[in-house]
C-alpha positions in Angstrom: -84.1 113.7 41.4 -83.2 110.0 40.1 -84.8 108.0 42.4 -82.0 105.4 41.7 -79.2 107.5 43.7 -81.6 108.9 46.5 -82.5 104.9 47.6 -80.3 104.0 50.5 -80.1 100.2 52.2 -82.0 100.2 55.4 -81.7 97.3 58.2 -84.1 94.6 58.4 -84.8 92.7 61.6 -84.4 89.6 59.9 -80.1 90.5 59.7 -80.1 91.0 63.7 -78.2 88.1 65.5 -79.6 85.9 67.7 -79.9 86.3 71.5 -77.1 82.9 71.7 -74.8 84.4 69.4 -74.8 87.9 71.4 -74.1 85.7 74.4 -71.3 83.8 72.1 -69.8 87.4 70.9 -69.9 88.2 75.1 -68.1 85.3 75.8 -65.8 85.1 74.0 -64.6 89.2 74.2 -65.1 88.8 78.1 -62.6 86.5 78.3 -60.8 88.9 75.7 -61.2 91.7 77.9 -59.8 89.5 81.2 -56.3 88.4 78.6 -55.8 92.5 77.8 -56.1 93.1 81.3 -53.6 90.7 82.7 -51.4 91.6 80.1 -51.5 95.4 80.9 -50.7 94.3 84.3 -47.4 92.6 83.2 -46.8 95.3 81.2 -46.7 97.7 84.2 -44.6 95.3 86.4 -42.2 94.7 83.4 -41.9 98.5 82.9 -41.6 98.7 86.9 -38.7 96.6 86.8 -36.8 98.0 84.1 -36.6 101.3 85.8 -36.0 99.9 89.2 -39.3 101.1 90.9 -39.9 98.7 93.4 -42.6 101.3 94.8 -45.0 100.8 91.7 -44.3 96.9 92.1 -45.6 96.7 94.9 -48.2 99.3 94.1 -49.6 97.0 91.4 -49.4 93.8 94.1 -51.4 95.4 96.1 -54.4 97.6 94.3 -57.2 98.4 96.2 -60.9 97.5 94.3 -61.0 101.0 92.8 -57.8 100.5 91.7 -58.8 97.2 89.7 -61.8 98.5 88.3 -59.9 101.5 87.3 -57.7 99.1 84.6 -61.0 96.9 84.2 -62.2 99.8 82.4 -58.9 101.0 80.6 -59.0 97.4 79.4 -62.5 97.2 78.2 -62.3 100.8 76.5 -59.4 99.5 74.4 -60.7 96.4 74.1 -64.0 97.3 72.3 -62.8 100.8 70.7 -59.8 99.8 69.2 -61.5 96.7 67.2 -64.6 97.9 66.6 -62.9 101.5 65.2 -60.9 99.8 63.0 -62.6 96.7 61.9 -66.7 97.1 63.1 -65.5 94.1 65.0 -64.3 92.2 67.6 -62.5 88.7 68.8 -65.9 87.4 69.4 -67.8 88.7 66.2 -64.9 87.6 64.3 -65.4 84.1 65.7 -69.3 84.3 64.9 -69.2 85.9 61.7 -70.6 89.2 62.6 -70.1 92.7 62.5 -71.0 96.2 63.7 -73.1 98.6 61.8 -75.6 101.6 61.5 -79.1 101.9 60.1 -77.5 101.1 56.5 -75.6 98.8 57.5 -72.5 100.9 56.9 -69.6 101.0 59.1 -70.7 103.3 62.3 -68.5 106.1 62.7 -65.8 106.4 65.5 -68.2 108.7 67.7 -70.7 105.9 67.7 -68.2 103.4 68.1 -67.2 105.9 71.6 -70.8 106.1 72.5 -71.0 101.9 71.8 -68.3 101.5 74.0 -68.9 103.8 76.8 -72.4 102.5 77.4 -70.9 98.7 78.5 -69.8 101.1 81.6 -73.3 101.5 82.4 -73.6 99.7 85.8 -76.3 96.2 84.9 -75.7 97.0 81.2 -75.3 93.1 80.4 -78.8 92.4 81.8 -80.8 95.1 79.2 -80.7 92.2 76.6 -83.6 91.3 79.1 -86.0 93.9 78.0 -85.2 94.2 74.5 -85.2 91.3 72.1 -81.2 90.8 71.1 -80.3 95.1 71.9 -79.0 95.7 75.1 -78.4 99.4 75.8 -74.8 99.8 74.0 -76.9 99.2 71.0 -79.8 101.2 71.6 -78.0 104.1 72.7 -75.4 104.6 70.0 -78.0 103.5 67.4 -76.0 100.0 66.0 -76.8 97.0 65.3 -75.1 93.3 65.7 -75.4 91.6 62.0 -74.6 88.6 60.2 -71.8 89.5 58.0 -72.4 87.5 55.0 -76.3 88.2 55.2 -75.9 91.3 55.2 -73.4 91.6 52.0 -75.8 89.5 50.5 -78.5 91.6 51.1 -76.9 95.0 50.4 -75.1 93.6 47.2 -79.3 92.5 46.0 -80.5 95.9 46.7 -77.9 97.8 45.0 -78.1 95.4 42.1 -81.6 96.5 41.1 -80.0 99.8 40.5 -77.8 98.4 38.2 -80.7 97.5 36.2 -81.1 99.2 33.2 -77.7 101.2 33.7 -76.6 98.3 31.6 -78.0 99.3 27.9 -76.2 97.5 25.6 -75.8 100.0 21.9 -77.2 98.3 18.8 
């Protein structure tokens, strides 16, 4: 077996963001999250008015608690799912200049992505940053990792380019 093809990037620690820009990326997507949910809201009371229920406006004046969380969560499943599916990212990582990935530093694939997501449900999720240094349980749990973008193409692009070495024999 060529030992150039079998050799696959693996994570450092060094790539991992800091604690203050996992609080940054939090920020920012919570306030995200809160702009998606208001705007789901208006959604429904637009759609409520075109078909003339009054009922389901004053359904969504009123909700009860369970009610709010219940669209709390629809809000942060989209939120997170949709941008970190289709870009490894969100607002706030965008903002930061970091992304999303798996062991390799690859892309993680939509069932992580659910898992990633699901796992920000877990009731005192936001405090398990406390107990590990810069992972809080959404990472552990669906095995990703918060990266520095631009580290982390630098470093891949290095480690790859020592297997260009040698494939490069020039004929005399």
């Amino acid at each position: 077996m060529d030992y150039r093809t079998s050799r696959q990037f693996k994570l450092d620690k060094d790539l991992n963001v800091s604690l203050g820009t996992r609080l940054a990326n939090y920020l920012i997507d919570y306030v995200c999250v809160i702009v998606l949910m208001f705007a789901i809201l208006i959604g429904l009371m637009v759609f409520a008015a075109i078909i003339g229920s009054q009922e389901l406006l004053d359904r969504i004046g009123n909700m009860n608690k369970i009610e709010e969380y219940g669209v709390a969560i629809v809000s942060i499943l989209l939120y997170y799912n949709i941008f970190e599916i289709f870009f490894s990212r969100t607002i706030g990582k965008f903002i930061t200049k970091t992304v999303v990935v798996n062991i390799n530093g690859e892309k993680p694939d939509t069932q992580e992505i659910l898992v990633r997501s699901l796992c920000r449900l877990i009731p005192f999720e936001t405090f398990s940053f406390l107990g590990a240094p810069n992972k809080g349980w959404h990472d552990s749990i669906s095995k990703t990792y918060v990266v520095n973008k631009e580290l982390l193409e630098k470093k891949k692009e290095l480690f790859y380019s020592v297997d260009e070495i040698g494939n490069n024999t020039n004929e005399l």
